[in-house]
C-alpha positions as CSV (number, residue, x, y, z in Angstrom):
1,X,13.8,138.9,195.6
2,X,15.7,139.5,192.3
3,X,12.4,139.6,190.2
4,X,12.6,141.3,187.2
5,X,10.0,144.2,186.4
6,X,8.7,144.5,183.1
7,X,6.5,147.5,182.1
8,X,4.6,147.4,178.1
9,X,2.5,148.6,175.9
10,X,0.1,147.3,172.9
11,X,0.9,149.2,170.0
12,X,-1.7,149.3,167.1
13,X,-1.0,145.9,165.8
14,X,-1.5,144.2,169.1
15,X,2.1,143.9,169.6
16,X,3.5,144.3,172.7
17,X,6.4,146.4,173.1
18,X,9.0,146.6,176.1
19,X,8.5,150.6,177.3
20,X,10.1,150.1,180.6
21,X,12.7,147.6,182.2
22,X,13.4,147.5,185.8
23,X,16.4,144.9,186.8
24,X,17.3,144.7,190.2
25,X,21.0,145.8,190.7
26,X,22.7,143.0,192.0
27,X,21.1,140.4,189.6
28,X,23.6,138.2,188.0
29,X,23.7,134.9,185.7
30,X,26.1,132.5,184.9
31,X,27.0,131.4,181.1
32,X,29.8,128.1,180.9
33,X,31.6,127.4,177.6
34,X,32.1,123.5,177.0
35,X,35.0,124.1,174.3
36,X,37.3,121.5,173.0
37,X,39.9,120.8,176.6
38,X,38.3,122.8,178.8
39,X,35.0,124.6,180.6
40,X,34.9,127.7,181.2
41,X,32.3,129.6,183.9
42,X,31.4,133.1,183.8
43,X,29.6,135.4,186.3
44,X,27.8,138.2,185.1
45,X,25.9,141.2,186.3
46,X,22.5,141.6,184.2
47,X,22.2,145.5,184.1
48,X,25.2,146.1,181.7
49,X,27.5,142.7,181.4
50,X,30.2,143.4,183.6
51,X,32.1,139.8,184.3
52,X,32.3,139.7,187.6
53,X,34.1,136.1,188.2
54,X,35.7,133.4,186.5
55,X,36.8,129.8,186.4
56,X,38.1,127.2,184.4
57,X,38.2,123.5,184.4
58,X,40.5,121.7,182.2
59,X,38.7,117.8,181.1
60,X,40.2,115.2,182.8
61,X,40.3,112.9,179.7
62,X,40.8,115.7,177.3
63,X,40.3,114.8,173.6
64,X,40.8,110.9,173.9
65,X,42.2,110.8,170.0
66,X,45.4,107.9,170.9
67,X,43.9,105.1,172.7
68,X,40.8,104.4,174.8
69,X,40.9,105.1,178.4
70,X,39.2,102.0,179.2
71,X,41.2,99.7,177.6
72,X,44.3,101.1,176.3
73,X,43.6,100.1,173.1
74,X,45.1,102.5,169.9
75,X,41.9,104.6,168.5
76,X,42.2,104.5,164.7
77,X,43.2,107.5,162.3
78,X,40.9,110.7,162.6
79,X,39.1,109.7,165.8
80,X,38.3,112.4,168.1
81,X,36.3,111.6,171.2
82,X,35.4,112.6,174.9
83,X,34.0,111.5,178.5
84,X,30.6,113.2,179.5
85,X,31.8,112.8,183.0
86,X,34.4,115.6,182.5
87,X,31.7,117.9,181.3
88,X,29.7,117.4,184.5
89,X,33.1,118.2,186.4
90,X,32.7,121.8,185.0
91,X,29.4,122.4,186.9
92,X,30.7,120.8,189.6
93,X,34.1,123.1,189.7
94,X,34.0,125.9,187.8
95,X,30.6,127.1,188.3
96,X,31.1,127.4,192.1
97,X,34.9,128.5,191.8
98,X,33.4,131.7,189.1
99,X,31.0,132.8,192.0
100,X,33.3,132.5,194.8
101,X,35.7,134.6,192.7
102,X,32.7,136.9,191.9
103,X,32.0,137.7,195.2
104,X,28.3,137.4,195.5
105,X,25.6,135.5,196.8
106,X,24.0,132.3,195.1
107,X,21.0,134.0,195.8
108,X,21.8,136.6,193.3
109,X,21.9,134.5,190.2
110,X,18.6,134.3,188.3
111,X,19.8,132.0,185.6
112,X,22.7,129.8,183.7
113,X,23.3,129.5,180.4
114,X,25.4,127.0,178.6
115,X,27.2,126.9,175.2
116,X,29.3,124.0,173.6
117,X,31.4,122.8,170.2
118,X,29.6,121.5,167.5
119,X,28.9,118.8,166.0
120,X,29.6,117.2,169.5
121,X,27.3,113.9,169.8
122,X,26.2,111.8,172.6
123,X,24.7,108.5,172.2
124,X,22.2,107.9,175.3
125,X,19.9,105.7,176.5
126,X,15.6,106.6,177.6
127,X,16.8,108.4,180.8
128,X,20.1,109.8,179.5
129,X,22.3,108.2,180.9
130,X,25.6,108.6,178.2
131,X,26.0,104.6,176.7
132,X,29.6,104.8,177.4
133,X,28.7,105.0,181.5
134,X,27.0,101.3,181.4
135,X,29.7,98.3,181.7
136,X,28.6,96.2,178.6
137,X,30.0,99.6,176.5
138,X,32.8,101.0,178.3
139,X,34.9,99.0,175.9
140,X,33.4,99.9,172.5
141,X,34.6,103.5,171.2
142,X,31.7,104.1,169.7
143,X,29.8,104.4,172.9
144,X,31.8,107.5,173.4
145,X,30.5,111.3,172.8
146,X,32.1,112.1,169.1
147,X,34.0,115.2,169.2
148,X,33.4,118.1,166.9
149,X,37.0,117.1,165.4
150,X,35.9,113.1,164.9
151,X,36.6,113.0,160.9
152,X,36.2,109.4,160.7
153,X,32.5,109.3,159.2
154,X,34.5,111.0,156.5
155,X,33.7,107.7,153.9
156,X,29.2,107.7,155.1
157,X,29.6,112.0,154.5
158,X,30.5,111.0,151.0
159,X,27.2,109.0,150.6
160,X,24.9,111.6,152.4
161,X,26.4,113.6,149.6
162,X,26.6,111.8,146.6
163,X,23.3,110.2,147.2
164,X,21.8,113.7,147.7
165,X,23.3,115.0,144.6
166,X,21.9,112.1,142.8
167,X,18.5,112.6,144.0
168,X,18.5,116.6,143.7
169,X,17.9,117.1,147.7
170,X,16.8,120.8,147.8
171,X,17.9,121.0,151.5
172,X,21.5,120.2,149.7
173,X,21.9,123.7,148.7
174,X,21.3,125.1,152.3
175,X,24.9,123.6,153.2
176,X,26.7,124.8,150.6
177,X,26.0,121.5,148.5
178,X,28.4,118.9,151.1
179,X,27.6,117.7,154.3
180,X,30.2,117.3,156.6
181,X,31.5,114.0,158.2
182,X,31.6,116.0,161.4
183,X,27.8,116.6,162.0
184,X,25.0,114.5,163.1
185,X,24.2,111.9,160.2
186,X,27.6,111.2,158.9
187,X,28.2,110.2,162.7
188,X,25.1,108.3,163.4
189,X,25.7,106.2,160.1
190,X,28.7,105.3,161.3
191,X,28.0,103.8,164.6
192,X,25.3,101.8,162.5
193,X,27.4,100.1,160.2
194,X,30.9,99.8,163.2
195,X,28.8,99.2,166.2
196,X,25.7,98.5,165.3
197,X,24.9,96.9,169.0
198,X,25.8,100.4,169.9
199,X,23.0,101.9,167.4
200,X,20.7,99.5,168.7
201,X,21.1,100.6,172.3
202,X,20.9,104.3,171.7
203,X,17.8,106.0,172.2
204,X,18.4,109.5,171.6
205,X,21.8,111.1,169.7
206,X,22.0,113.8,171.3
207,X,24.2,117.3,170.5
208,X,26.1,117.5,174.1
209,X,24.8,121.4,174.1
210,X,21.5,119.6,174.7
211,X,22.8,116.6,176.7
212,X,24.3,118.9,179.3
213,X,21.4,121.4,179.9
214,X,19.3,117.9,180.1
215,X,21.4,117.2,183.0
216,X,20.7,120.4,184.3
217,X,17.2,120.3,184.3
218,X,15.8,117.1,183.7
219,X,14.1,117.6,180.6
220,X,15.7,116.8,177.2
221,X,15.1,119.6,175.2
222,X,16.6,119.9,171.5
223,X,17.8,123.5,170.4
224,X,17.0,124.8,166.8
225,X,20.4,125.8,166.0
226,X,22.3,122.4,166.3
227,X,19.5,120.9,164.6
228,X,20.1,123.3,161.5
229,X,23.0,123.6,161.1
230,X,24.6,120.2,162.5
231,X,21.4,117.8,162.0
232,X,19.7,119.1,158.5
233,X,16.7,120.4,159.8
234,X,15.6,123.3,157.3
235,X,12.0,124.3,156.2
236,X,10.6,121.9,159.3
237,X,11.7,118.9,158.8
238,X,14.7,116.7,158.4
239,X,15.8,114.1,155.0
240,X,13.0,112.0,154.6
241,X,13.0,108.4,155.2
242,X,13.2,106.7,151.5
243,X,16.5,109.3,151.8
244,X,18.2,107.0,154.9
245,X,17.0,103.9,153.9
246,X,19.2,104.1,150.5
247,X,21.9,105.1,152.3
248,X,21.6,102.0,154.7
249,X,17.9,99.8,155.2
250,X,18.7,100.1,158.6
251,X,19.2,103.7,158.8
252,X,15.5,104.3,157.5
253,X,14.6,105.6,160.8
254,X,17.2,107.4,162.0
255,X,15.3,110.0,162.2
256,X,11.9,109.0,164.3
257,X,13.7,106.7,166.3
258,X,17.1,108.7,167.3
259,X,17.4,111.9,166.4
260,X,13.4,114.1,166.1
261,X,12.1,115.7,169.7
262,X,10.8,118.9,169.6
263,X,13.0,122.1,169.1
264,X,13.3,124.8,171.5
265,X,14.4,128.6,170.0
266,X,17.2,130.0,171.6
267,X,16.6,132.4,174.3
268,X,13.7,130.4,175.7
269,X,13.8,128.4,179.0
270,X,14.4,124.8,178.8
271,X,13.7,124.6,182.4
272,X,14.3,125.2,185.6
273,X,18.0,124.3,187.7
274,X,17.1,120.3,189.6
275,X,18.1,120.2,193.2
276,X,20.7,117.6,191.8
277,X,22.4,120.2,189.9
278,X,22.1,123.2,192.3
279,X,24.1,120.6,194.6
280,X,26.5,120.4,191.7
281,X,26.7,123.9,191.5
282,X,26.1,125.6,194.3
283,X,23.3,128.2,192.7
284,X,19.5,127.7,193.7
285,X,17.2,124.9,192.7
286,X,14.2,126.3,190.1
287,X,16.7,129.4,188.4
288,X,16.2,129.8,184.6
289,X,18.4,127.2,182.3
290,X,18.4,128.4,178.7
291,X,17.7,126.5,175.6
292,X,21.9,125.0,174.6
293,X,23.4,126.7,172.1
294,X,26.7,126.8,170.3
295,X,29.7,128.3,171.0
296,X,30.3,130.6,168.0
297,X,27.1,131.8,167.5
298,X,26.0,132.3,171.3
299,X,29.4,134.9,170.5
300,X,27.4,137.1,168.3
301,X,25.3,138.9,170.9
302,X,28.3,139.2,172.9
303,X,30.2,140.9,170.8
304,X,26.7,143.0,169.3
305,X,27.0,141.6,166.4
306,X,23.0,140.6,165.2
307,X,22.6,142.7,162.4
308,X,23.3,141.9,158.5
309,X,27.0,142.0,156.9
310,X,28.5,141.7,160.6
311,X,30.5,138.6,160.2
312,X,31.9,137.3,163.9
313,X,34.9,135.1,163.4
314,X,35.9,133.3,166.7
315,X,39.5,132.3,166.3
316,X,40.8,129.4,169.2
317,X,41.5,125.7,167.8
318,X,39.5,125.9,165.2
319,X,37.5,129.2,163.7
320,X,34.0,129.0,163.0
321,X,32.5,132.3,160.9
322,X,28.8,133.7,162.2
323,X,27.1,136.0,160.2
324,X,23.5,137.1,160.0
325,X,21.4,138.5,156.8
326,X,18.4,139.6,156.0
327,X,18.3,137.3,152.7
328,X,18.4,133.6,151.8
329,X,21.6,132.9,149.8
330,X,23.2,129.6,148.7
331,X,26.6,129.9,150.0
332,X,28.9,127.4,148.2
333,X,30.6,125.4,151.2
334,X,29.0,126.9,154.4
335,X,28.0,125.1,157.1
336,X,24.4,126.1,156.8
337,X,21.9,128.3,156.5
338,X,19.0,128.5,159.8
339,X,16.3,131.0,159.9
340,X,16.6,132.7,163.5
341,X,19.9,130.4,163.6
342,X,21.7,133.3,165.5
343,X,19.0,136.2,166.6
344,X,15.4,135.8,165.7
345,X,13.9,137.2,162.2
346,X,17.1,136.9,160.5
347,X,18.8,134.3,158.5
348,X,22.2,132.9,160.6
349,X,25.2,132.2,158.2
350,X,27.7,129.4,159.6
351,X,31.2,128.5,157.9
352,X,34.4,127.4,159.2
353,X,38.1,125.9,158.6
354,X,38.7,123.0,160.7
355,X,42.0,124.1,161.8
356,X,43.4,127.0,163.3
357,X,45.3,127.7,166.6
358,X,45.8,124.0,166.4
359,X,47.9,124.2,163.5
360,X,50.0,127.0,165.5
361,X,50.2,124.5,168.6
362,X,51.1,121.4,166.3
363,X,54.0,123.6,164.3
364,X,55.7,124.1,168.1
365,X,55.3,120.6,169.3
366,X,56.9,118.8,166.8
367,X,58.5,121.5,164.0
368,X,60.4,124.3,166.5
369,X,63.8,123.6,167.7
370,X,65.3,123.1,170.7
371,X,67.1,126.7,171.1
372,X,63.8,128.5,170.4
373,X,62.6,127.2,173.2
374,X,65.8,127.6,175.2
375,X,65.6,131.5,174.4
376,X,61.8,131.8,174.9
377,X,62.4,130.4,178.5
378,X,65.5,132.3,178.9
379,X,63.7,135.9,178.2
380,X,60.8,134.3,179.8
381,X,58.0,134.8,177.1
382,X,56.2,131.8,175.0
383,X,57.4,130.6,172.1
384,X,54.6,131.8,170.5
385,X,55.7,135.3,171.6
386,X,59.4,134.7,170.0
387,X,58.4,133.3,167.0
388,X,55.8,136.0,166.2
389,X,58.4,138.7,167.4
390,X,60.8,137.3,164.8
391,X,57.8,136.6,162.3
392,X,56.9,141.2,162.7
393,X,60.2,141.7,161.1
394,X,59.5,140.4,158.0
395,X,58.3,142.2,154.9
396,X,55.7,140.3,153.4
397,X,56.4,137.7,151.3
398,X,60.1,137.8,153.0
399,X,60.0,134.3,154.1
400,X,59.4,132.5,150.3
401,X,56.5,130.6,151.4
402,X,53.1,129.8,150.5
403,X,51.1,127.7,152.9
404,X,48.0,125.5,153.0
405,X,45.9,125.5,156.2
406,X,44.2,121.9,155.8
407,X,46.3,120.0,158.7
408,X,43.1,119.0,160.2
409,X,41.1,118.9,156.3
410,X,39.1,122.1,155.4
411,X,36.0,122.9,156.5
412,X,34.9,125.7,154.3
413,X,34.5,125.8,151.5
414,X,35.8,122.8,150.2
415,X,34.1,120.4,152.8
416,X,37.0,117.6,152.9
417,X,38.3,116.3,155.6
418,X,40.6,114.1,153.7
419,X,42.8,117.3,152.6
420,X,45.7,117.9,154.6
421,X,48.9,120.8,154.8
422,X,51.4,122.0,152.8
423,X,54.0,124.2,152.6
424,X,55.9,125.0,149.7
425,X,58.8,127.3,148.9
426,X,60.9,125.6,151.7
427,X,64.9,125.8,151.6
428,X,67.8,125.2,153.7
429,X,67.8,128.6,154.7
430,X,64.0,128.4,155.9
431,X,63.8,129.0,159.6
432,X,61.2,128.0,162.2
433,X,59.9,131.7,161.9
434,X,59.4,132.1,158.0
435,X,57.1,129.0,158.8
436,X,55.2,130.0,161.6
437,X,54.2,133.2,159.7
438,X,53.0,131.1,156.3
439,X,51.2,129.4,158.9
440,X,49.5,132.6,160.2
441,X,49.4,133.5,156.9
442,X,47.6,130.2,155.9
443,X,44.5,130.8,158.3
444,X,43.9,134.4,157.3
445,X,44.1,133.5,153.2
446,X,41.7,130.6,154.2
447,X,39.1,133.3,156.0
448,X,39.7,135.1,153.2
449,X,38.2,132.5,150.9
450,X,35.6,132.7,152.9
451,X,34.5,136.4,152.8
452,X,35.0,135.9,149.1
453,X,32.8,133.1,148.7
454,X,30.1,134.7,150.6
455,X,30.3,138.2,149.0
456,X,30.1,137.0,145.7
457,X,26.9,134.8,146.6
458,X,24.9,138.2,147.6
459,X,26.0,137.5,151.2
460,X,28.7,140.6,151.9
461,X,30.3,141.0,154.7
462,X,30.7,144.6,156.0
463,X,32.4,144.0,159.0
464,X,34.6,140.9,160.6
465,X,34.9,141.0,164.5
466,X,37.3,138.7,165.9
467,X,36.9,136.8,169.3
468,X,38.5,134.0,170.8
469,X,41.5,133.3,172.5
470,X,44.2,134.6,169.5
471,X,43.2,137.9,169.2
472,X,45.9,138.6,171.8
473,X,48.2,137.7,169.0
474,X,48.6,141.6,167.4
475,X,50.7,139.9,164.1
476,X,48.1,137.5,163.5
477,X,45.8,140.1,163.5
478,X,47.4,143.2,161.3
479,X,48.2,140.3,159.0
480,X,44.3,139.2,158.6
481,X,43.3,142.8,158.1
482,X,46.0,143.0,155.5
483,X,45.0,139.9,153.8
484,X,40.9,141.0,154.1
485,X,41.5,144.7,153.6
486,X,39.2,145.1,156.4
487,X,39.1,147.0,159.1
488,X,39.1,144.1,162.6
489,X,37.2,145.1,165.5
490,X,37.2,143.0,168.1
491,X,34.7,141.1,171.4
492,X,35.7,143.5,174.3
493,X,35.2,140.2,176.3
494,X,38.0,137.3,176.6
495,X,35.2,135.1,177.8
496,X,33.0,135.8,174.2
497,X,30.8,132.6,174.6
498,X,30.6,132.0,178.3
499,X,29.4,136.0,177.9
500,X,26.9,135.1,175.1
501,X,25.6,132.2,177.6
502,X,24.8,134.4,180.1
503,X,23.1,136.9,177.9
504,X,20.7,133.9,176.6
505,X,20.4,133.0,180.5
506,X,19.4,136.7,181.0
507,X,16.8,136.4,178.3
508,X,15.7,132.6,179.7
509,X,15.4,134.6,182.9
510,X,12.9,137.5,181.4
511,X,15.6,140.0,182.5
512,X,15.3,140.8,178.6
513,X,12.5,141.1,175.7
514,X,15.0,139.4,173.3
515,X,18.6,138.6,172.7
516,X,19.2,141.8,170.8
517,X,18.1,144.1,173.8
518,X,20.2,141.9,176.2
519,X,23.4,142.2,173.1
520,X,22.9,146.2,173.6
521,X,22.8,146.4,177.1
522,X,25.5,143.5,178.1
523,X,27.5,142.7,175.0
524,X,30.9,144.8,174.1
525,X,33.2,145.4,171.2
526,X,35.5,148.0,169.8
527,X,35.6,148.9,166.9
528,X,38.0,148.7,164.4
529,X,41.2,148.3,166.3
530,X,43.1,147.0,163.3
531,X,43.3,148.9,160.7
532,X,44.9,147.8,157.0
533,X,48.5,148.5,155.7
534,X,47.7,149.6,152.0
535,X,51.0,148.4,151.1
536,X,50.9,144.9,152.9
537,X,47.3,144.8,151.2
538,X,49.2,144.9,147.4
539,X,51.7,142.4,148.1
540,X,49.1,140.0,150.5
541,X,47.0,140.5,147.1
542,X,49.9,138.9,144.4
543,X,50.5,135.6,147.8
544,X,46.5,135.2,148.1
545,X,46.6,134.1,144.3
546,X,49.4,131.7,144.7
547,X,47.6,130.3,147.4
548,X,44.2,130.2,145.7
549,X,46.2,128.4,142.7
550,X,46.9,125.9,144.9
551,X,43.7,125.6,147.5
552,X,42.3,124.7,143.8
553,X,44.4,122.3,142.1
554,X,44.8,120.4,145.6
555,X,41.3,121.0,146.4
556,X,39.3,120.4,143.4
557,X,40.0,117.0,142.2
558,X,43.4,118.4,140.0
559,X,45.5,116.5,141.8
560,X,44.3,114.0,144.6
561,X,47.4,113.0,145.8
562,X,46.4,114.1,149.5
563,X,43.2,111.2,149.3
564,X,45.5,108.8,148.1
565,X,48.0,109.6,150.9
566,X,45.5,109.1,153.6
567,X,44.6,105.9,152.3
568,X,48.1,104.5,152.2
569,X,48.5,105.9,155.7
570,X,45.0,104.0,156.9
571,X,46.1,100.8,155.4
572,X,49.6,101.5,156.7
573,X,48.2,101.7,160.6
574,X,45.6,98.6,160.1
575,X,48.0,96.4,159.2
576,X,49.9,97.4,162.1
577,X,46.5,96.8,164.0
């Protein structure tokens, strides 16, 4: 009943070319964003992307980061992990709340698309059942899925890198010249060599964008992007097997054994919808599933960003920077490099800092006094609000403050988890606003580094569109134009990749030729709604040194006092243990 209508034509080369498109008018999909505490579902009309419903379902569990649920027991330091079952929850909740508040039929929705964080990582067994679900593992922490955030493969990262330097790995390069602890190998080592009863039982490691459209449909189907960017998957295959077995005999086949299944390119259908999870959710058994994907770069098409120099930063807990271009560049410090990574025939850029809105939320928690609080409540705003009210009245530079945005290690371009924050210029006149804007400040010097890095590798970046939840924040923003010199434009969509999710659904469903037709017809932007203050760009310009002084001397190997401190700390806890 909601069939799409296709009309082509075969040009002179025998390709076939979309003349004519007929979508029925009440056709609608559903995209859901796994992100880092909650899901988030999306209903969305296929002819031009209006939202049409919405729901969210905050994890049970959250990020388990103290102690095990299970057992009670303290997790150690720079553990980040989750319960599958909460993910499930989602489908269950927010899928059927977002139509309901949509007001349409089940019957209109032709397909569902699903998104999550990255490098998120499932150990499973044949069938897919998570290891954590069976009663011989509920105990063991490693049987957990490992959170994009989980740092503590930070020591095997080390030797996937150094051995890779020694041995002159060309798909080194691709990744800036460090892998990082958060992404498939690092991980997998280190259930080996801490659980190794848990590596034994695993059959698959799966990314949790796969593991959850697996549940969806039955079939385990392994998307190209994770396995580029995340798993080290360039030029069609993965670090050979002499490779693991130096880092670890046992590790030799990683590879065959756990990780390689055939990948599926994003936009393509991974299936159909089970009549388990239509009960789950409430839509119809057999409706298009798309291929998973990941959360920032499923963003792109939503905010229409697919062609070269259109860098999309998507700013929540942590930011993760999406770019596409039409050349291969070795990016010192990016997350990767994937051919068709973000929108087929072009190459997708990835980079990120670790730490973002998370720094923001950890500075109120613990850092803000009472009578901020007090006053927020009192006016009856956040504290947020008040502290970036007080922040906008500062000249730049006002406050005395240089900060370092590494409170959960950097990301890009340094690729160390083991660096944390700092904040230096502090006196007894410093006030909980001067820090909260060095904070802000932080991120946006940190992005900067960035842009830098990738325009001076051939890589420029023409444009930077921000999505995500803190573009609501207008003095975070004027201050990243004024630290970029950029012009911001910005997703006209709060739900960026629960959009970008539907569009791939919309695709999966053959309501589209391709992702960039779909991005034309469903995505939204506007344009350049932050525009630079020349005179905040001069004195951003003289704090952006001082800060690059010190993201080098702290960052390089100048001074490793931050290493040393997280080691003391470590031994400081186990001996507590």
């Amino acid at each position: 009943m909601y069939r799409v209508h296709l009309d082509s034509q075969i040009v002179s080369d025998n390709t076939q070319v979309v003349t004519d498109m007929t979508i029925d008018r009440d056709a609608c999909v559903v995209g859901v964003d796994f992100g880092t505490l909650s899901g988030r579902a999306v209903v969305v009309r296929v002819r031009d992307g209006a939202e049409l419903g919405t729901a969210v379902h905050d994890y049970r569990h959250g990020v388990v980061d103290q102690v095990l649920p299970a057992t009670g027991k303290p997790l150690p330091p720079e553990w980040a992990l989750q319960v599958p079952a909460d993910y499930l929850d989602v489908l269950r909740t927010a899928v059927p709340q977002a139509v309901e508040a949509a007001g349409i039929s089940a019957e209109q929705v032709i397909g569902i698309g699903t998104d999550f964080t990255a490098c998120t990582m499932v150990p499973v067994t044949a069938d897919g059942t998570p290891l954590c679900d069976l009663p011989e593992f509920a105990e063991n922490p490693h049987a957990y899925v490992k959170l994009w955030r989980h740092h503590a493969a930070q020591p095997q990262a080390d030797r996937v890198n150094e051995l890779a330097r020694q041995r002159t790995e060309p798909w080194l390069a691709r990744y800036g010249g460090l892998i990082s602890s958060e992404w498939e190998f690092a991980k997998g080592l280190q259930v080996l060599e801490e659980a190794p009863e848990v590596y034994a039982a695993m059959e698959h490691w799966v990314e949790a964008a796969d593991w959850i459209v697996w549940q969806l449909t039955g079939t385990y189907t392994r998307n190209a992007c994770t396995a580029g960017y995340k798993g080290i998957h360039q030029d069609g295959a993965y670090p050979a097997e002499e490779f693991l077995s130096e880092l670890n005999p046992a590790f030799s086949t990683f590879v065959s054994a756990k990780l390689d299944h055939p990948l599926s390119a994003l936009g393509d259908k991974a299936g159909t919808l089970t009549a388990q999870a239509a009960g789950w959710t409430g839509l119809r058994e057999g409706i298009a599933v798309a291929v998973g994907n990941v959360d920032a770069h499923v963003t792109a098409p939503a905010a229409q960003a697919v062609e070269p120099g259109q860098m999309v930063a998507i700013m929540g807990t942590s930011t993760c920077h999406v770019m596409s271009g039409d050349v291969l560049r070795e990016v010192p410090g990016m997350c990767g490099v994937v051919d068709g990574g973000i929108v087929p025939g072009l190459w997708g850029y990835e980079a990120g800092q670790s730490g973002v809105g998370d720094i923001f939320a950890w500075f109120l928690r613990n850092q803000v006094p009472p009578s901020y609080h007090e006053e927020a409540a009192e006016r009856g705003i956040t504290v947020h609000e008040l502290l970036s009210e007080l922040a906008a009245r500062q000249d730049v530079g006002e406050h005395g403050l240089v900060a370092l945005d590494w409170h959960s290690g950097n990301r890009s371009v340094l690729v160390d988890h083991e660096l944390s924050g700092v904040v230096v210029g502090q006196t007894l006149a410093t006030k909980a606003e001067d820090v909260y804007r060095a904070l802000l400040e932080a991120t946006a010097f940190g992005t900067r580094v960035i842009v830098d890095t990738f325009t001076d590798a051939g890589v420029p970046v023409t444009e930077l569109v921000i999505a995500g939840g803190l573009t609501k924040n207008q003095l975070l923003m004027q201050i990243y134009a004024d630290v970029l010199d950029l012009p911001l434009s910005v997703i006209g969509s709060a739900q960026g990749p629960a959009l970008g999710s539907a569009m791939h659904a919309a695709v999966a469903a053959d309501a589209y030729v391709d992702i960039r037709a779909a991005a034309a017809e469903m995505g939204s932007v506007r344009r350049n709604v932050f525009l630079p203050n020349q005179k905040n760009v001069e004195a951003y310009e003289r704090l952006f040194l001082d800060y690059q002084e010190l993201h080098d001397y702290f960052g390089r190997g100048a001074n490793d006092v931050m290493h040393r401190l997280r080691g003391y700390r470590r031994a400081a806890l186990e001996g507590k243990s």
